[in-house]
C-alpha positions in Angstrom: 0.0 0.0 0.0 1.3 3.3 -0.7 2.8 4.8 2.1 1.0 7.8 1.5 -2.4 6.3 2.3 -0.8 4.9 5.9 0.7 8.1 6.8 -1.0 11.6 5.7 0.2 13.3 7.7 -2.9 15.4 8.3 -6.1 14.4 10.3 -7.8 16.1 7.3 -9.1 14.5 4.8 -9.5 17.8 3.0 -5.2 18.2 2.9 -4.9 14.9 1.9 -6.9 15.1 -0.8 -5.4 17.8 -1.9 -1.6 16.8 -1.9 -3.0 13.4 -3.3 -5.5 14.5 -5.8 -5.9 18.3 -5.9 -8.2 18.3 -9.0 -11.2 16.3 -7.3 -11.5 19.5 -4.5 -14.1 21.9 -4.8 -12.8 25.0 -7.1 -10.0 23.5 -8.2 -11.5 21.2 -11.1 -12.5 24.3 -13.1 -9.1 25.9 -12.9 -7.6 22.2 -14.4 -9.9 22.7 -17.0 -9.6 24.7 -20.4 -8.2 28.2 -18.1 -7.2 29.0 -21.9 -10.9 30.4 -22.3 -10.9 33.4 -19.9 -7.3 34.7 -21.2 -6.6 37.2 -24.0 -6.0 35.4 -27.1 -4.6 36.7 -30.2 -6.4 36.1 -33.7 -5.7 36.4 -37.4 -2.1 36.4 -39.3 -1.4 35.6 -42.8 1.7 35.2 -44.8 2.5 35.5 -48.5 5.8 34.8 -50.5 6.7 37.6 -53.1 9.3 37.7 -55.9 12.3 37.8 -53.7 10.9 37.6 -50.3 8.0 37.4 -47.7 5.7 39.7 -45.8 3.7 38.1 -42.6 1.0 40.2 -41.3 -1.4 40.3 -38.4 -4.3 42.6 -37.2 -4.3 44.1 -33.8 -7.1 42.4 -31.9 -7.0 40.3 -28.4 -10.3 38.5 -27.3 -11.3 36.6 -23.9 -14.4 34.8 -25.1 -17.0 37.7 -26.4 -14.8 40.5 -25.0 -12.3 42.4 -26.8 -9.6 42.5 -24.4 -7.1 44.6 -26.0 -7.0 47.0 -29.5 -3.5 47.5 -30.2 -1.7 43.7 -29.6 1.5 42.9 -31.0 1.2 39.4 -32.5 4.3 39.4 -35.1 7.6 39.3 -33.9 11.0 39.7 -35.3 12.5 36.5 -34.4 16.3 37.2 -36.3 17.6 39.0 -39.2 15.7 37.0 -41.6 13.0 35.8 -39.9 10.0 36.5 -38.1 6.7 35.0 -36.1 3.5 35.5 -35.9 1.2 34.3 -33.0 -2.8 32.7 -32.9 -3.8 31.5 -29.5 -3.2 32.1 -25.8 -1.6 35.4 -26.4 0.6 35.6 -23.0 1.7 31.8 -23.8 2.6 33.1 -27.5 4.7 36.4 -26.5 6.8 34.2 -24.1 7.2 31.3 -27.1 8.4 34.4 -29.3 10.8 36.0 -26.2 12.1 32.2 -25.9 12.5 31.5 -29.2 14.8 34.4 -30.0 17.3 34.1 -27.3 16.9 30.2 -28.7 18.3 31.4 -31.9 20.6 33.9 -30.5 22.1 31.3 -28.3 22.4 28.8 -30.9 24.2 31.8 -33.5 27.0 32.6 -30.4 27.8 28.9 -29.9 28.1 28.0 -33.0 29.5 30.7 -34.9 26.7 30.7 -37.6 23.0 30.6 -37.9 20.7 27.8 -38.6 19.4 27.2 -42.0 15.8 28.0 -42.2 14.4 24.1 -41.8 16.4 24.4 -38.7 14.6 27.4 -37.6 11.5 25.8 -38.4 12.0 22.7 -36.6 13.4 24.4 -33.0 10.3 25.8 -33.4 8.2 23.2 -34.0 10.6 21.2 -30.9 9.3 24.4 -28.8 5.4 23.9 -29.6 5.8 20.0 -28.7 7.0 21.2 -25.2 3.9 23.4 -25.0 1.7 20.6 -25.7 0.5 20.3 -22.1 -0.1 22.9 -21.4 -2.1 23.5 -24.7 -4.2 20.1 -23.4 -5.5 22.9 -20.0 -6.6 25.1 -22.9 -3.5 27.6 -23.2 -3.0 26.2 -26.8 -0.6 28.6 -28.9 0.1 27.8 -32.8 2.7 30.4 -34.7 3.3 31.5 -38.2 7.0 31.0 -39.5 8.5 33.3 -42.2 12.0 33.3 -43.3 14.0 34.4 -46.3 16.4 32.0 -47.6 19.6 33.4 -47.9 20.8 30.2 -49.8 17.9 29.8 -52.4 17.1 33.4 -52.3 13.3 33.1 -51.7 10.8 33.3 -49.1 9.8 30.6 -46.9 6.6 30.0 -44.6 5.8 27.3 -42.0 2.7 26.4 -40.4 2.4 24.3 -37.5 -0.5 22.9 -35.1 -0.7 22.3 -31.2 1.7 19.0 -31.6 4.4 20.7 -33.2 5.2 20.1 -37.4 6.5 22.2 -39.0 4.9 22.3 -42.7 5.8 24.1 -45.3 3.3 26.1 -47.3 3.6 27.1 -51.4 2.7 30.7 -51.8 1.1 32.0 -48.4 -0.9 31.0 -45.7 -3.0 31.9 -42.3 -3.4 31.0 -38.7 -6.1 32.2 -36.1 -9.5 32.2 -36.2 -10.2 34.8 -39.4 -7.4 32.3 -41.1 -10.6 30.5 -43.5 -11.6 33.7 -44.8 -8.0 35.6 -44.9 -7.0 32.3 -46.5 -10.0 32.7 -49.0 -9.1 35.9 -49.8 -5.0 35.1 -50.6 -6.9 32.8 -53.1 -8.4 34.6 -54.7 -5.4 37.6 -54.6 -2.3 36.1 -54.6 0.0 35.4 -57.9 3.4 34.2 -58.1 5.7 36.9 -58.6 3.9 39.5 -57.4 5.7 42.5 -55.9 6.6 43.3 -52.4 4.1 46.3 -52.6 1.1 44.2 -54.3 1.9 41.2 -51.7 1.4 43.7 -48.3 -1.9 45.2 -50.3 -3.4 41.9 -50.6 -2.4 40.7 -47.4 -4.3 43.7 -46.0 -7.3 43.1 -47.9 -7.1 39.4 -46.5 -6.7 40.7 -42.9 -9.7 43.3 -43.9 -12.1 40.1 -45.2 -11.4 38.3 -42.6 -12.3 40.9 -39.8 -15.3 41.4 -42.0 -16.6 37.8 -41.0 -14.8 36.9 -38.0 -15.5 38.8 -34.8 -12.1 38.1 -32.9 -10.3 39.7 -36.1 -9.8 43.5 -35.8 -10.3 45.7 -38.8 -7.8 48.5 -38.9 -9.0 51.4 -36.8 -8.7 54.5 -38.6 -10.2 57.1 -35.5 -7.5 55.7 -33.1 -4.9 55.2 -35.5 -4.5 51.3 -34.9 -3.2 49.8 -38.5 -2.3 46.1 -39.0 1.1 45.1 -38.0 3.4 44.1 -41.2 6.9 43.2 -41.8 8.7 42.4 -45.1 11.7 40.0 -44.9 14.0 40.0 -48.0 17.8 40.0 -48.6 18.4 43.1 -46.5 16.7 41.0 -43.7 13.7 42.3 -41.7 11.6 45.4 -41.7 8.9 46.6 -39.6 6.7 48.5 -41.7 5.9 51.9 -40.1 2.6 53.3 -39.1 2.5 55.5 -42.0 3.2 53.3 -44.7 0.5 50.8 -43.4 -1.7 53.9 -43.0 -1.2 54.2 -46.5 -1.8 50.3 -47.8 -5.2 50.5 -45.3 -6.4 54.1 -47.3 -5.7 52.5 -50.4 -7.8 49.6 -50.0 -10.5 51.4 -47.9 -11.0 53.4 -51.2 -10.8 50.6 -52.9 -13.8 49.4 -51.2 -16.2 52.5 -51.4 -16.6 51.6 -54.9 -16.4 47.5 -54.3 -17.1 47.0 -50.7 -16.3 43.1 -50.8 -13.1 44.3 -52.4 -11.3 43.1 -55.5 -12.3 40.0 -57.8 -10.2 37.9 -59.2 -10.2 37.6 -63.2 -12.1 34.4 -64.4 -9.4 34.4 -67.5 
């Protein structure tokens, strides 16, 4: 018999209950169960390779269930020179995977001498996410979106992954979050190969712009405070933080865009 059971140390049942089985006490069930739901969690970001690069994008909105929590998140990160993340899920869980992750990369560049190659990157990541796993089974779930440029091929790279890890590589662009269907939808229907850097952040915020259209946990840019989509283009000078006011000027472009064609622009059938 476990000696546990002989010897609790306790004449309450109450304290040995709880060093034995905490979850079965009263108020303490709920709080091993999906916590994730009551936290801020961050929402859309989308991706798309260009002809000699790759821009990751995200809108600005944090949710706890029904409530927008915060307006102005950051949810992309620059991760090194030529690469960046972008979070979807329990947002404090994915700003401490993107802290961790650099100094991860950092540490790795200072021991070695070199960086990793970008399917290294992808899969320390992916390694990362697996160690998360759970806590993502409580509900504080956290999936990123990976972009890189290749200094070796000279191209743009981007890497999905789910709660178990992955990584896997996507052609062209991708999304995470919860607006990813209809941000995804609209990269469909926007995206050609070889576009420019320029064209690739306009449709990227025209997907971000659909997808806060439909999805209520997706923010929409917000043009009375000033709150604009957060963008970064990565390319052979390595990675740039678009300002506010060049964003503010993708966002009045397409808002225009949309006074004449509110569900914004169609793809040509030939």
């Amino acid at each position: 018999m476990n000696d546990l059971f002989r010897d609790t140390g306790s004449t309450s049942f109450t304290e040995f209950v709880g060093s034995y089985a905490p979850g079965l006490l009263p108020g303490r069930f709920e709080a091993s169960g999906p916590v994730g739901d009551r936290l801020p969690h961050a929402t859309t970001i989308v991706a798309a390779v260009f002809a000699g690069g790759v821009v990751i994008a995200g809108d600005r909105r944090a949710t706890s269930g029904n409530y927008i929590s915060q307006k102005d998140m950051e949810k992309v990160f620059r991760t090194d020179e030529y690469s960046a993340m972008g979070i979807a899920g329990t947002a404090s869980v994915g700003m401490e995977l993107a802290r961790l992750y650099c100094v991860e990369l950092e540490h790795y560049e200072k021991r070695e001498g070199r960086t990793l190659s970008v399917e290294g990157k992808a899969n320390r990541l992916a390694t990362m996410i697996r160690g998360n796993l759970p806590m993502a089974m409580q509900g504080l779930a956290v999936v990123p979106l990976f972009a890189a440029f290749d200094e070796t091929s000279a191209r743009g790279r981007i890497y999905s992954y789910d709660v178990g890890g992955g990584p896997y590589e996507q052609t062209g662009y991708a999304s995470i979050g919860s607006g990813s269907l209809f941000a995804r939808g609209a990269l469909k229907k926007l995206y050609r190969e070889g576009m420019s850097a320029e064209d690739t952040v306009l449709a990227c915020v025209n997907a971000l712009y659909d997808a806060a259209d439909d999805d209520s946990a997706t923010g929409g840019p917000d043009v009375t405070r000033k709150i604009w989509p957060l963008i970064a283009v990565i390319d052979d000078e390595g990675y740039r933080r678009l300002s506010d006011e060049e964003v503010e000027g993708y966002v009045r472009r397409m808002l225009d865009q949309r006074l004449q064609t509110p569900d914004g622009p169609t793809a040509p059938l030939r």
